[in-house]
N, CA, C and O atoms as a CHARMM CRD file, in Angstrom:
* protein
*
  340
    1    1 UNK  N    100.85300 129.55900  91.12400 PROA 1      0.00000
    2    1 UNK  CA   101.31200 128.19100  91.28000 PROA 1      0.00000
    3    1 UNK  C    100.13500 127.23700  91.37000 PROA 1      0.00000
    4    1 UNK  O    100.18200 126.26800  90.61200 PROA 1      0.00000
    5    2 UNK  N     99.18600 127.34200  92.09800 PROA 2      0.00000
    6    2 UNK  CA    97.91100 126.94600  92.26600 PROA 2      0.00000
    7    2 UNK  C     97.46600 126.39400  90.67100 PROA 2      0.00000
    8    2 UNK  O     97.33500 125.23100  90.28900 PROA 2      0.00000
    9    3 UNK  N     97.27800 127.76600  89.85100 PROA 3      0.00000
   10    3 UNK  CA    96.90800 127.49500  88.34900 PROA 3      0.00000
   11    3 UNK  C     97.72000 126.41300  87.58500 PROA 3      0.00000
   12    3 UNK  O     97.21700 125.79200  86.64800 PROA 3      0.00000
   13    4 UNK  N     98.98500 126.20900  88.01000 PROA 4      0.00000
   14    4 UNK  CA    99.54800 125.51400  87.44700 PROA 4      0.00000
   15    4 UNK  C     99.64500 123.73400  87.49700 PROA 4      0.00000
   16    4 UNK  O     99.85900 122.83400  86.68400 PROA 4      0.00000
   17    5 UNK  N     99.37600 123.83900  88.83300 PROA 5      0.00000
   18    5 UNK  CA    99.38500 122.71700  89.54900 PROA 5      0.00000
   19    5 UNK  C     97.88300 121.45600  89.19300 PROA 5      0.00000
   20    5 UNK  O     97.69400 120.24800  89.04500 PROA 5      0.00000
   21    6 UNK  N     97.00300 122.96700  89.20400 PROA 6      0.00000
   22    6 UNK  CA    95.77600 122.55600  88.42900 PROA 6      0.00000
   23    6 UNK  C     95.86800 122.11400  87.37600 PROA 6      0.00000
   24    6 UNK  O     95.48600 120.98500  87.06800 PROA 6      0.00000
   25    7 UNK  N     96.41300 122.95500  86.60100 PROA 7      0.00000
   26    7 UNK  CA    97.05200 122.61900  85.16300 PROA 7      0.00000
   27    7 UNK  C     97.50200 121.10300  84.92300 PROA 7      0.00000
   28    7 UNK  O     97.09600 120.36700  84.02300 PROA 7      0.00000
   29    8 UNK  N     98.31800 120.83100  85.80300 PROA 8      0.00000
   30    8 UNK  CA    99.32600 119.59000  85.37900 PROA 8      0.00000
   31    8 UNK  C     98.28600 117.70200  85.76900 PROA 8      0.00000
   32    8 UNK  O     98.30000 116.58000  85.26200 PROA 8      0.00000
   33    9 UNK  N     97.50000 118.43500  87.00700 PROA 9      0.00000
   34    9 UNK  CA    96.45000 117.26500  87.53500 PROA 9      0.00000
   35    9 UNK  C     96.01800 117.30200  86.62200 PROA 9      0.00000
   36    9 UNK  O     96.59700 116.41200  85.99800 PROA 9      0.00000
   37   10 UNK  N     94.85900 118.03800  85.57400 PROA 10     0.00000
   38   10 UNK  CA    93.74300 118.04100  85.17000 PROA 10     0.00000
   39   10 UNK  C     94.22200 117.44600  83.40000 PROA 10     0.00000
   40   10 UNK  O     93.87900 116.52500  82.65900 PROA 10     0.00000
   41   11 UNK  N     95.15300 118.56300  83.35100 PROA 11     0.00000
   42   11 UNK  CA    95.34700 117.94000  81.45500 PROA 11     0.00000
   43   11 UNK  C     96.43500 117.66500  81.21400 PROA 11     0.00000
   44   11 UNK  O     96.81900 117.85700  80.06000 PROA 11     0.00000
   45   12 UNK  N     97.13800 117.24200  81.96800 PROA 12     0.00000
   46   12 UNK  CA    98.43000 116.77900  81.82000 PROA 12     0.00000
   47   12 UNK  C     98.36800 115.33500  81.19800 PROA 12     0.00000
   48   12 UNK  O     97.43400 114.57400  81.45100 PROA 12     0.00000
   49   13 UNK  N     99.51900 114.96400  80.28700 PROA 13     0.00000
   50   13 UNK  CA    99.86000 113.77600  79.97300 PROA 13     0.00000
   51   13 UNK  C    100.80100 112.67900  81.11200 PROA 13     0.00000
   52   13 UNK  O    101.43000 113.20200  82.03100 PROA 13     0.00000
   53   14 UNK  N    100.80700 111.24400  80.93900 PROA 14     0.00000
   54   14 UNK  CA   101.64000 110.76900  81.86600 PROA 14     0.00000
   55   14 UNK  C    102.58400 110.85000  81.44700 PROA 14     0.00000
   56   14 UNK  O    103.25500 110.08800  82.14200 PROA 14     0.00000
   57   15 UNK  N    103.72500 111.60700  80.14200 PROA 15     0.00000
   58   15 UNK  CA   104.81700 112.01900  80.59000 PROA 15     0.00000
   59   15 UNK  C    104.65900 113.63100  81.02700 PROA 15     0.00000
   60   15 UNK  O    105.68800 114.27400  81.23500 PROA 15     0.00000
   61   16 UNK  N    103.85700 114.02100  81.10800 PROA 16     0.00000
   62   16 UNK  CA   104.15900 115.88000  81.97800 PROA 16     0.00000
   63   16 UNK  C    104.20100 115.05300  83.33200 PROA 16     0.00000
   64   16 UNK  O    105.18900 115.31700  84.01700 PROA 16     0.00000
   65   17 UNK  N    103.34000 114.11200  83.85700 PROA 17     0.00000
   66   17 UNK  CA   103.52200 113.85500  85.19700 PROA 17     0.00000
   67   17 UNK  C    104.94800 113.32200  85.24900 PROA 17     0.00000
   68   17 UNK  O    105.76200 113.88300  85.98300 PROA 17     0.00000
   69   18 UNK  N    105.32700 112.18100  84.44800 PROA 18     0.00000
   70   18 UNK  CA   107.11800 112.31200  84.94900 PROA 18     0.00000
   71   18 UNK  C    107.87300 113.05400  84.68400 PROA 18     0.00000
   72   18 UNK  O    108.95800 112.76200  85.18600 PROA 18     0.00000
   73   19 UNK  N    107.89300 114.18600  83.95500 PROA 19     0.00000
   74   19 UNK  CA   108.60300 114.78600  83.94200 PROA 19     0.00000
   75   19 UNK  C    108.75600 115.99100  84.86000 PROA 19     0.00000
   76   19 UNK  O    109.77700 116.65300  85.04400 PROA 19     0.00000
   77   20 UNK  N    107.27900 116.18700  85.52200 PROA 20     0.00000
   78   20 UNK  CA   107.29600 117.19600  86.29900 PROA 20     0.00000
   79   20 UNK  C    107.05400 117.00800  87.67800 PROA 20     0.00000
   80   20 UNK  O    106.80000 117.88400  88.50500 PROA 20     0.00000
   81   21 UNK  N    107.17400 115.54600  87.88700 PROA 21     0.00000
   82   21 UNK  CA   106.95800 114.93400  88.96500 PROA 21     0.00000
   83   21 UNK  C    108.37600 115.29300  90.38600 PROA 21     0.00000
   84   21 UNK  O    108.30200 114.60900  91.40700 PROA 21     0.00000
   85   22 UNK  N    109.23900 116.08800  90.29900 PROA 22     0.00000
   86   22 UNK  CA   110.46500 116.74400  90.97600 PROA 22     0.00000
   87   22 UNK  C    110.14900 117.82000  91.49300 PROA 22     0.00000
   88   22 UNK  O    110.53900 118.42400  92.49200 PROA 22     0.00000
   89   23 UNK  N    109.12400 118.08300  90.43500 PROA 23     0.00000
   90   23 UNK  CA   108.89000 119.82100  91.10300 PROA 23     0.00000
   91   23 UNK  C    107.59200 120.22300  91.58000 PROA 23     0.00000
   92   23 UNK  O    107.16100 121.34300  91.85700 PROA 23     0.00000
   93   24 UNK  N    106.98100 118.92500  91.62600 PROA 24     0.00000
   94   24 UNK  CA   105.65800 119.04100  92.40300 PROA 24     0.00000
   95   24 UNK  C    106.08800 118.13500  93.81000 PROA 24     0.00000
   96   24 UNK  O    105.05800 118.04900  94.47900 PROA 24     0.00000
   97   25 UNK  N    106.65500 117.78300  94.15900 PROA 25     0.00000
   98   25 UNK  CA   107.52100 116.84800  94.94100 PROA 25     0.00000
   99   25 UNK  C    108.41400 118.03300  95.44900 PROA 25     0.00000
  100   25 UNK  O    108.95200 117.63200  96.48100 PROA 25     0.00000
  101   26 UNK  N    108.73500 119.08300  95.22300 PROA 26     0.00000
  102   26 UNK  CA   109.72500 120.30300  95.33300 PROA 26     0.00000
  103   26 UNK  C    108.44200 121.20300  96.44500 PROA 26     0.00000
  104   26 UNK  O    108.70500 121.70400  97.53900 PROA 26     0.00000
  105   27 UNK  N    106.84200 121.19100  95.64600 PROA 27     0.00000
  106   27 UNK  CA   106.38100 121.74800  96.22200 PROA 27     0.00000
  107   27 UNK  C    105.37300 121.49800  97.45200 PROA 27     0.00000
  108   27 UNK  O    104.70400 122.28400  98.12400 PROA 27     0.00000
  109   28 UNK  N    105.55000 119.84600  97.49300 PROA 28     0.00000
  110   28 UNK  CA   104.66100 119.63100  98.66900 PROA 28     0.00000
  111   28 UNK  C    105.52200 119.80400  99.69500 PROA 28     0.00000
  112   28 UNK  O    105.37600 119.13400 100.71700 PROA 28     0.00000
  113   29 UNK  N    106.65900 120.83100  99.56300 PROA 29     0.00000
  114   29 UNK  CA   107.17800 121.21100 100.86200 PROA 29     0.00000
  115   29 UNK  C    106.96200 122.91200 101.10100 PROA 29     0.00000
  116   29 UNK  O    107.05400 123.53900 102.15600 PROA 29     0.00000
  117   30 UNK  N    106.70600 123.31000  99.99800 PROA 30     0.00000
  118   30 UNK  CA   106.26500 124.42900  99.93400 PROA 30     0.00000
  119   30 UNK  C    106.18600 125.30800 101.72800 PROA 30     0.00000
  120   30 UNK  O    105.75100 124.58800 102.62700 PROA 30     0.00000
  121   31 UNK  N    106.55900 126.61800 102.07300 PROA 31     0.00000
  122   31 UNK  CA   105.50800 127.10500 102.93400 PROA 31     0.00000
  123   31 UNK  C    104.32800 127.47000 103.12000 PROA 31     0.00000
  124   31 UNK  O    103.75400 127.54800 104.20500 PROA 31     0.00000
  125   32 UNK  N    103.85400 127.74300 101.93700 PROA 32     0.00000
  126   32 UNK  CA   102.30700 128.39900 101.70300 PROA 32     0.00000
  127   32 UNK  C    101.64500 126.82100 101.71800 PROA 32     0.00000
  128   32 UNK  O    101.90900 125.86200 100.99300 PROA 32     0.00000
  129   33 UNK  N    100.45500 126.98500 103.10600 PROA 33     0.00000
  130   33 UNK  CA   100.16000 126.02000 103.07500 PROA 33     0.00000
  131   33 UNK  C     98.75300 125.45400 101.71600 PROA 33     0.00000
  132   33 UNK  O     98.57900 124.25000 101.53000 PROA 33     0.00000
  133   34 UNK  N     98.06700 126.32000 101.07100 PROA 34     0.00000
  134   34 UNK  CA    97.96600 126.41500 100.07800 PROA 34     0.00000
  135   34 UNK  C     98.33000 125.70900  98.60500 PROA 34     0.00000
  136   34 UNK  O     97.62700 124.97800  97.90800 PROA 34     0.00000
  137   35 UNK  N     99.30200 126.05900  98.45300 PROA 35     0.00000
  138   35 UNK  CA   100.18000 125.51200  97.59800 PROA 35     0.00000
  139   35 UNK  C    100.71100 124.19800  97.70600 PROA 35     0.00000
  140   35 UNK  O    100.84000 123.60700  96.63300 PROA 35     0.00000
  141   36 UNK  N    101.17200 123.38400  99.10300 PROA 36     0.00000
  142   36 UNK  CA   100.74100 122.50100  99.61800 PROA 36     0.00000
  143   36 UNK  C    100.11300 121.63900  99.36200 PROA 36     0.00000
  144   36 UNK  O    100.46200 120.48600  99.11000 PROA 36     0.00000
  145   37 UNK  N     98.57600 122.32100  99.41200 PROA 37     0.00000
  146   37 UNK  CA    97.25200 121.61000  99.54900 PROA 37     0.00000
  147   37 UNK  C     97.09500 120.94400  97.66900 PROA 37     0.00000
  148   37 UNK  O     96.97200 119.78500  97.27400 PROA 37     0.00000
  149   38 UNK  N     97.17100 122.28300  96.86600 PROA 38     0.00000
  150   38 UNK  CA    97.21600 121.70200  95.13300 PROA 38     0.00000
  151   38 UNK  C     98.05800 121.11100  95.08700 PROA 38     0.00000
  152   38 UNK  O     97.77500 120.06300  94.50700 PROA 38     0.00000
  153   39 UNK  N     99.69900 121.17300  95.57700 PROA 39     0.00000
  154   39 UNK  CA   100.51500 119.94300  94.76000 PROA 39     0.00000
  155   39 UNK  C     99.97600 118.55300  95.49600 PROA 39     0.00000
  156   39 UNK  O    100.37300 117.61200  94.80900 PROA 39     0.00000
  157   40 UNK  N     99.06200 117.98100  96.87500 PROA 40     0.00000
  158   40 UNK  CA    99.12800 117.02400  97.08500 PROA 40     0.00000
  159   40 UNK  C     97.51800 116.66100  96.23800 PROA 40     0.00000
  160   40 UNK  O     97.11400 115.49900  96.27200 PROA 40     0.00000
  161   41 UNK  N     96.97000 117.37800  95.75600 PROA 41     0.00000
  162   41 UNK  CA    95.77900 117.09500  94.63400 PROA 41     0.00000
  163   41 UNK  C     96.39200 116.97100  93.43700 PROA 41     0.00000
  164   41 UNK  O     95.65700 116.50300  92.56700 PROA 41     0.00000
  165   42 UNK  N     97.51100 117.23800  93.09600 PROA 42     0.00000
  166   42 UNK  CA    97.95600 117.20500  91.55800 PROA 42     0.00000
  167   42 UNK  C     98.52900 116.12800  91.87700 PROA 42     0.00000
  168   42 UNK  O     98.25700 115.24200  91.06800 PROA 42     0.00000
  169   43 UNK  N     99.40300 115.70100  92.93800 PROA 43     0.00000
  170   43 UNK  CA   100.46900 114.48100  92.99500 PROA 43     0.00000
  171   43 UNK  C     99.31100 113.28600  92.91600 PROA 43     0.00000
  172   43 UNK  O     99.62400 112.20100  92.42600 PROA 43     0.00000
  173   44 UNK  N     98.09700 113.49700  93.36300 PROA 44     0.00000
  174   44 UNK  CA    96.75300 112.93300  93.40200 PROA 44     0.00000
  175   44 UNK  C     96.34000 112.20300  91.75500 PROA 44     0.00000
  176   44 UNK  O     96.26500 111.02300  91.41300 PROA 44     0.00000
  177   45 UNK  N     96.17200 113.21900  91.14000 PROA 45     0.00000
  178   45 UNK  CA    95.87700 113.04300  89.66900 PROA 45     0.00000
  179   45 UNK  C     96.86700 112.82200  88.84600 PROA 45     0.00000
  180   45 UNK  O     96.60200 112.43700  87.70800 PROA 45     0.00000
  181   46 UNK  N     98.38900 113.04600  89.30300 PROA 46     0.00000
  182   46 UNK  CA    99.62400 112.29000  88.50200 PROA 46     0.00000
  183   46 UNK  C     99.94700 110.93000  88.88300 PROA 46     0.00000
  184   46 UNK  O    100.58100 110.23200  88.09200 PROA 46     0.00000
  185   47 UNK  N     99.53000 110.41200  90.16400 PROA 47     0.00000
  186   47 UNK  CA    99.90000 108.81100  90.02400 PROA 47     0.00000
  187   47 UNK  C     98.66300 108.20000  89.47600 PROA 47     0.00000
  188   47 UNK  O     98.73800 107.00900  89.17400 PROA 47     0.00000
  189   48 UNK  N     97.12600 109.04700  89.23200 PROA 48     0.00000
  190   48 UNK  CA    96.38000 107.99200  88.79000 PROA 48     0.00000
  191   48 UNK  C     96.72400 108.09500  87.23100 PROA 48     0.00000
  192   48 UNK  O     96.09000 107.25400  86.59300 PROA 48     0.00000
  193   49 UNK  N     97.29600 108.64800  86.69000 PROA 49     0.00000
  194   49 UNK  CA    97.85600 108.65000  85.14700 PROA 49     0.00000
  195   49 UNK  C     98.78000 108.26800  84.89600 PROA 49     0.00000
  196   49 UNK  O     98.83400 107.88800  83.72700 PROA 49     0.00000
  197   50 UNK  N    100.11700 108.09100  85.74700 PROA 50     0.00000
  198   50 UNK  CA   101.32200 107.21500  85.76400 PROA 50     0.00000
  199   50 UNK  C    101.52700 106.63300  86.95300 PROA 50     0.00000
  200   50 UNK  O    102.43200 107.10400  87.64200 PROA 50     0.00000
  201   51 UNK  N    100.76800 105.51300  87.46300 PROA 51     0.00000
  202   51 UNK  CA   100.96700 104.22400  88.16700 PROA 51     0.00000
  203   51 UNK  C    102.11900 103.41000  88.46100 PROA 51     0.00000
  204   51 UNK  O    102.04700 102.26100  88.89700 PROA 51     0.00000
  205   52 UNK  N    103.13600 104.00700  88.22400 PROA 52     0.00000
  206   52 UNK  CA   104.34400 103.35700  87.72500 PROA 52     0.00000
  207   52 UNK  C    105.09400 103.53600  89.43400 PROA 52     0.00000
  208   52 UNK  O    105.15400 104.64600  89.96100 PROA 52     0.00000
  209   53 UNK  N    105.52800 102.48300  90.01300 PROA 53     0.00000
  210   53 UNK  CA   106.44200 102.10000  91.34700 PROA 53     0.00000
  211   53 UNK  C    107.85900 103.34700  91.68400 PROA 53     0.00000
  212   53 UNK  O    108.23400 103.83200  92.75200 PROA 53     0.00000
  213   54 UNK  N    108.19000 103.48000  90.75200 PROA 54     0.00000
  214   54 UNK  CA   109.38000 104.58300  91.11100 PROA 54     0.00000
  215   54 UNK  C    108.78700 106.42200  91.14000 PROA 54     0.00000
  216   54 UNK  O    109.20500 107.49900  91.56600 PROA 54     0.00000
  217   55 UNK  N    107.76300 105.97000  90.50600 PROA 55     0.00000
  218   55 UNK  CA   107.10400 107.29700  90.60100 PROA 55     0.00000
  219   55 UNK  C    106.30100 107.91700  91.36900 PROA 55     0.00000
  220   55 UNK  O    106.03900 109.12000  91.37100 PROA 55     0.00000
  221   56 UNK  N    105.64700 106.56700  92.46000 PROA 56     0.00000
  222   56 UNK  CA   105.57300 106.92500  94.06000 PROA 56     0.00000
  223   56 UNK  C    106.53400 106.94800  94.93700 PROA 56     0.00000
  224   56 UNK  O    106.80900 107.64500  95.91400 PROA 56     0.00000
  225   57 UNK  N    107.06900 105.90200  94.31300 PROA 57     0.00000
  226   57 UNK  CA   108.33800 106.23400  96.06200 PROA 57     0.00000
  227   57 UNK  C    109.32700 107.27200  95.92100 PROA 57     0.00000
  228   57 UNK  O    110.18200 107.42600  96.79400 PROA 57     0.00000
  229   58 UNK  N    109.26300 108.26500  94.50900 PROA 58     0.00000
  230   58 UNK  CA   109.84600 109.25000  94.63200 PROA 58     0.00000
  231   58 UNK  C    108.66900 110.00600  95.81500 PROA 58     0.00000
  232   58 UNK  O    108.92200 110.04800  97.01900 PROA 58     0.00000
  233   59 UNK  N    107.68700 110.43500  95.35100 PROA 59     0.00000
  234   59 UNK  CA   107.05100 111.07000  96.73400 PROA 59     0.00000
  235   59 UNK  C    106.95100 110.78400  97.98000 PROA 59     0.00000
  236   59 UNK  O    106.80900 111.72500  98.76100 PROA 59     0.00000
  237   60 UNK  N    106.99700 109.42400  98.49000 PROA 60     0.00000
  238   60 UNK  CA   106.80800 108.99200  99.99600 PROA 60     0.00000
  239   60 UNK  C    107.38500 110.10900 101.17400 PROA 60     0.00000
  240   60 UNK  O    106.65300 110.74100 101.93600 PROA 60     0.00000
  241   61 UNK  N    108.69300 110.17600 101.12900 PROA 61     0.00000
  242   61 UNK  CA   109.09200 110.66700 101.96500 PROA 61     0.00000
  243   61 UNK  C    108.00300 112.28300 101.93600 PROA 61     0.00000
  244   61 UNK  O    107.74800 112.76000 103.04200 PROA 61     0.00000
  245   62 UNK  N    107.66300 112.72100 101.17900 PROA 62     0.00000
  246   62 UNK  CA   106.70500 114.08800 101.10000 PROA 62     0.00000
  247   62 UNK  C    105.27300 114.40300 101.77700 PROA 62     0.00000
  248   62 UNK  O    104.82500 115.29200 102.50100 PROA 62     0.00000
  249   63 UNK  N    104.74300 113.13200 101.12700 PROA 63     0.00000
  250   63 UNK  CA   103.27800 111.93400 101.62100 PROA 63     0.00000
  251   63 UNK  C    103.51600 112.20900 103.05300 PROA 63     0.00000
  252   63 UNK  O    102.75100 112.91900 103.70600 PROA 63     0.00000
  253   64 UNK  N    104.95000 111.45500 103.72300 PROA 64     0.00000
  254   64 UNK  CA   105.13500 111.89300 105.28000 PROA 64     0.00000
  255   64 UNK  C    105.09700 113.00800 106.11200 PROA 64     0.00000
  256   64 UNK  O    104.77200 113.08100 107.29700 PROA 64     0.00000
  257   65 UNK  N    105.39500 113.69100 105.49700 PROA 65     0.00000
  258   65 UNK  CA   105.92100 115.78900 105.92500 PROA 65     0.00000
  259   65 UNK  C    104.11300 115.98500 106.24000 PROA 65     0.00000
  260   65 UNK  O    103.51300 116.22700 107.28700 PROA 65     0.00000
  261   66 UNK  N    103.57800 115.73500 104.70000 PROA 66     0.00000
  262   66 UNK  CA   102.23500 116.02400 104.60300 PROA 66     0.00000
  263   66 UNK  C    101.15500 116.00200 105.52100 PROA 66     0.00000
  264   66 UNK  O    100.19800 116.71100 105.83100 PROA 66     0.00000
  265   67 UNK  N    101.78600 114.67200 105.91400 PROA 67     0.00000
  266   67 UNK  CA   100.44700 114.11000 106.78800 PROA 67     0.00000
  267   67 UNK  C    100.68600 114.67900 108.46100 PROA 67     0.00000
  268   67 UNK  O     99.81100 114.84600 109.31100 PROA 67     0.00000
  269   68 UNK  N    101.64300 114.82200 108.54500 PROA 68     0.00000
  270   68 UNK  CA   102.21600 115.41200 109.76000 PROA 68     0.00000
  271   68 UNK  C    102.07200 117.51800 109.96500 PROA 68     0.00000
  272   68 UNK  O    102.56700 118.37900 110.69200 PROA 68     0.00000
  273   69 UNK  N    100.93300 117.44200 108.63200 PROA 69     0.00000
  274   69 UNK  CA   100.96900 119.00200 108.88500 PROA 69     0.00000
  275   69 UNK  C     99.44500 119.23800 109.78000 PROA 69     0.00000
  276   69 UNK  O     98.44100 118.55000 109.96500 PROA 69     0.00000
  277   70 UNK  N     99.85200 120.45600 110.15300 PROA 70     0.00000
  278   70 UNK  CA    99.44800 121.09900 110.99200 PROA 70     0.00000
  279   70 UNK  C     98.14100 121.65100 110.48500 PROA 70     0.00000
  280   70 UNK  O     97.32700 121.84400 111.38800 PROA 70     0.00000
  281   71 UNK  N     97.68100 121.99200 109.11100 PROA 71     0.00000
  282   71 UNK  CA    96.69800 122.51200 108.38400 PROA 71     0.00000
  283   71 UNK  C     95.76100 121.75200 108.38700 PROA 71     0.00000
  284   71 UNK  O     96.27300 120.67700 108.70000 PROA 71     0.00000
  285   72 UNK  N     94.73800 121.60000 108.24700 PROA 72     0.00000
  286   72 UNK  CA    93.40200 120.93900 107.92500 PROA 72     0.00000
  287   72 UNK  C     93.20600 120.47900 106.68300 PROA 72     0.00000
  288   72 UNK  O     92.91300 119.29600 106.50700 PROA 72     0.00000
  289   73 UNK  N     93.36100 121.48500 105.49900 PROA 73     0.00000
  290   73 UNK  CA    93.35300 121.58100 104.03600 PROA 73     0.00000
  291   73 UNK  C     94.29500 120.51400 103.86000 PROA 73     0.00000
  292   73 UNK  O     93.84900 119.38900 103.63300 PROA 73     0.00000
  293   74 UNK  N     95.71600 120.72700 103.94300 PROA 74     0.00000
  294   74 UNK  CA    96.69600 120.34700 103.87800 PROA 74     0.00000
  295   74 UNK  C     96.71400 118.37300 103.99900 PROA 74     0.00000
  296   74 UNK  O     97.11100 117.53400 103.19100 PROA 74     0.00000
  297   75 UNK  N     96.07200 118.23000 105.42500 PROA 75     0.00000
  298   75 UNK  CA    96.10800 117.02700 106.23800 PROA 75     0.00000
  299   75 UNK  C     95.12300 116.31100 105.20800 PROA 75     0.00000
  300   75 UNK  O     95.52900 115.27700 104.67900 PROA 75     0.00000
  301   76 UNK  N     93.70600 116.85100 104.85100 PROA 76     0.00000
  302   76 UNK  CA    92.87100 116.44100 104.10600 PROA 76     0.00000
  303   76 UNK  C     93.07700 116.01700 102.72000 PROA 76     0.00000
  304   76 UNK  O     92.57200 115.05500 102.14300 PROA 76     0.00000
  305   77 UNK  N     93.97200 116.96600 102.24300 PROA 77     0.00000
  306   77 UNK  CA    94.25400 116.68900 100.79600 PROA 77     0.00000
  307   77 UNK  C     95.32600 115.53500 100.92500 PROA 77     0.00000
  308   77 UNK  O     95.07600 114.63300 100.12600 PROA 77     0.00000
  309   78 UNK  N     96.56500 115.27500 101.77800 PROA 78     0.00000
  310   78 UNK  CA    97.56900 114.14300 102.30000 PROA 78     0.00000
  311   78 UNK  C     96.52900 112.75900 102.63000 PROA 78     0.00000
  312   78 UNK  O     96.80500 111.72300 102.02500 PROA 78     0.00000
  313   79 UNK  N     95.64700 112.75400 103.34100 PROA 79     0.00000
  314   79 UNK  CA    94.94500 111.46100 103.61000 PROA 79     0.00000
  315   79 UNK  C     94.42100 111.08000 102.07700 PROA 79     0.00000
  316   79 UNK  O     94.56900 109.97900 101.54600 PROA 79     0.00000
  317   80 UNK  N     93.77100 112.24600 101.48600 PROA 80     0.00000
  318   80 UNK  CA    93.35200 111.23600  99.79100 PROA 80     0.00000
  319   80 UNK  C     94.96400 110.51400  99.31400 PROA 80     0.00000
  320   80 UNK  O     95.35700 109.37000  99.08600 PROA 80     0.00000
  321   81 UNK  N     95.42000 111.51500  99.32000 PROA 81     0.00000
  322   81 UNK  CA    96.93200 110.93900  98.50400 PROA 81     0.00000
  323   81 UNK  C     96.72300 109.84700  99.16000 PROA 81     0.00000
  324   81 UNK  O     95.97600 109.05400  98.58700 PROA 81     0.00000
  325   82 UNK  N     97.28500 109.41400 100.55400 PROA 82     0.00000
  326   82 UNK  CA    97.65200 108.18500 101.20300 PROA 82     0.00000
  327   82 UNK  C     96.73800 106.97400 100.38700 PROA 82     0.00000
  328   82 UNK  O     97.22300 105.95900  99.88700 PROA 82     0.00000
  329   83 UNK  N     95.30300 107.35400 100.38900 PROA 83     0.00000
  330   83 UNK  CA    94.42400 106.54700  99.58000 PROA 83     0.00000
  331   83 UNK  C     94.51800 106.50600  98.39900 PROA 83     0.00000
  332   83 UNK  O     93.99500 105.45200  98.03600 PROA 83     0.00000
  333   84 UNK  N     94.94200 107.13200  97.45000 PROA 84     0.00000
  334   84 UNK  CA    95.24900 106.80400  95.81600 PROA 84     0.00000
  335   84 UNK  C     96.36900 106.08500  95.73100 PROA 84     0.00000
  336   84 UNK  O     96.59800 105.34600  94.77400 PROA 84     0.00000
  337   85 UNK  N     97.36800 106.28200  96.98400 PROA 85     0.00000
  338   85 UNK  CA    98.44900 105.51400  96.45300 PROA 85     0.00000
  339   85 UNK  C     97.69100 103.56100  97.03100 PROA 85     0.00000
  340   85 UNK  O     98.33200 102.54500  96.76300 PROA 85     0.00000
């Protein structure tokens, strides 16, 4: 999942980010805190490629969970998000 997630930040188009923007949003709830940590670096590199208003406030409520975790990795990778958005 990791690989993938990488995948979608790094060479993804801004429609792979909307289109796959549900299921990276699916995974910043993830348990593995891990997994976690890449979808809030990919959700990172999908709003700076689609900037678009409905396509953050689909994540907000997630952004929240995030920042409220318990992990270090996790908390760290949630504070950039907070700052890209």
């Amino acid at each position: 999942m990791g690989l993938a997630l990488a995948a979608v930040g790094n060479i993804g188009s801004s429609e792979i980010a909307r289109d796959l923007a549900s299921d990276v949003d699916r995974l910043l709830k993830a348990p593995n805190p891990y997994v976690r940590k890449k979808a809030a670096l990919a959700t990172i590199r999908m709003i700076r490629k689609c900037p678009e208003r409905d396509l953050i406030d689909g994540f907000l409520p997630s952004i929240v969970s995030i920042l409220l975790d318990k992990n270090h990795n996790v908390l760290l990778a949630g504070v950039s998000l907070v700052a890209a958005v």
